[in-house]
Legacy VTK file of the C-alpha trace (Angstrom):
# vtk DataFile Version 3.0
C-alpha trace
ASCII
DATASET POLYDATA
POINTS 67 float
0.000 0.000 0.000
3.063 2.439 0.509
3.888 2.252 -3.159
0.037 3.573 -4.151
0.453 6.418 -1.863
3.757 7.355 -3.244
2.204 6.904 -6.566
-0.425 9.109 -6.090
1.248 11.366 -3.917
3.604 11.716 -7.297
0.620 11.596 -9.497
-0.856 14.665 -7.761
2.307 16.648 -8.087
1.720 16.419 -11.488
-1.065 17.208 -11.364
-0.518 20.311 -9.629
2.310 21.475 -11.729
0.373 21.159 -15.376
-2.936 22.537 -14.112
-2.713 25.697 -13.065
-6.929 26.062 -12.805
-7.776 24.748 -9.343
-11.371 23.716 -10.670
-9.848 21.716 -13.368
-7.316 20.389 -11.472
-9.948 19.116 -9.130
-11.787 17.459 -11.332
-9.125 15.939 -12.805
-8.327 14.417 -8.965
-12.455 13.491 -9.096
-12.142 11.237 -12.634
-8.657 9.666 -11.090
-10.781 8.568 -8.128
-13.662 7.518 -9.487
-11.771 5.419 -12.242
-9.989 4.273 -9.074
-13.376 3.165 -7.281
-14.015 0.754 -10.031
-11.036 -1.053 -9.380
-10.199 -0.447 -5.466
-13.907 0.374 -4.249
-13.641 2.790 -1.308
-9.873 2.768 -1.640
-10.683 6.110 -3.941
-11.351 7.880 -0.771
-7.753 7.304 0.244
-6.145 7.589 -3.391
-8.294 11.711 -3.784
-6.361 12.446 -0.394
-2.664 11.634 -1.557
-3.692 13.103 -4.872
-4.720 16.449 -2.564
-1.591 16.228 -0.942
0.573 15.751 -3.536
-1.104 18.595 -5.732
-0.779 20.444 -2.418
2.844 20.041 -2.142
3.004 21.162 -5.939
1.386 24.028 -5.004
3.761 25.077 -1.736
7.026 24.325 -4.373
6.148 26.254 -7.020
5.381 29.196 -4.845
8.475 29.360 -3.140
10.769 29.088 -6.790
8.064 31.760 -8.030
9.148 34.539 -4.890
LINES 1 68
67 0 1 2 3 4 5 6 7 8 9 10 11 12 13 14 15 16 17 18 19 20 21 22 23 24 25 26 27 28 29 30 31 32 33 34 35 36 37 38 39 40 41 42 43 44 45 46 47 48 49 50 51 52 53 54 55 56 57 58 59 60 61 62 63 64 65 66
């Protein structure tokens, strides 16, 4: 289960860097977890968090290289 989180965790970072739109980065967080649900069930719930904190962590980098 550690290698999903780190997964997503990365997959959100990515997801932070290439959208810059909160809104569609969101829902872009929403279809990776609900394509997730098909396959883990309520595993999504866990894989939309790391994908919130690794878009979150995005987020805190690219502000500091940005001041």
């Amino acid at each position: 289960m550690l290698v999903y989180f780190v997964v997503f965790c990365v997959v959100g970072f990515i997801v932070g860097v290439v959208f810059k739109d909160l809104k569609l980065a969101l829902a872009a967080m929403v279809v990776i977890s609900v394509c997730w649900a098909f396959v883990y069930g309520p595993w999504a719930l866990a894989t939309f968090i790391e994908l919130v904190l690794g878009y979150a962590v995005a987020k805190v980098i690219t502000r500091e290289i940005s001041k």
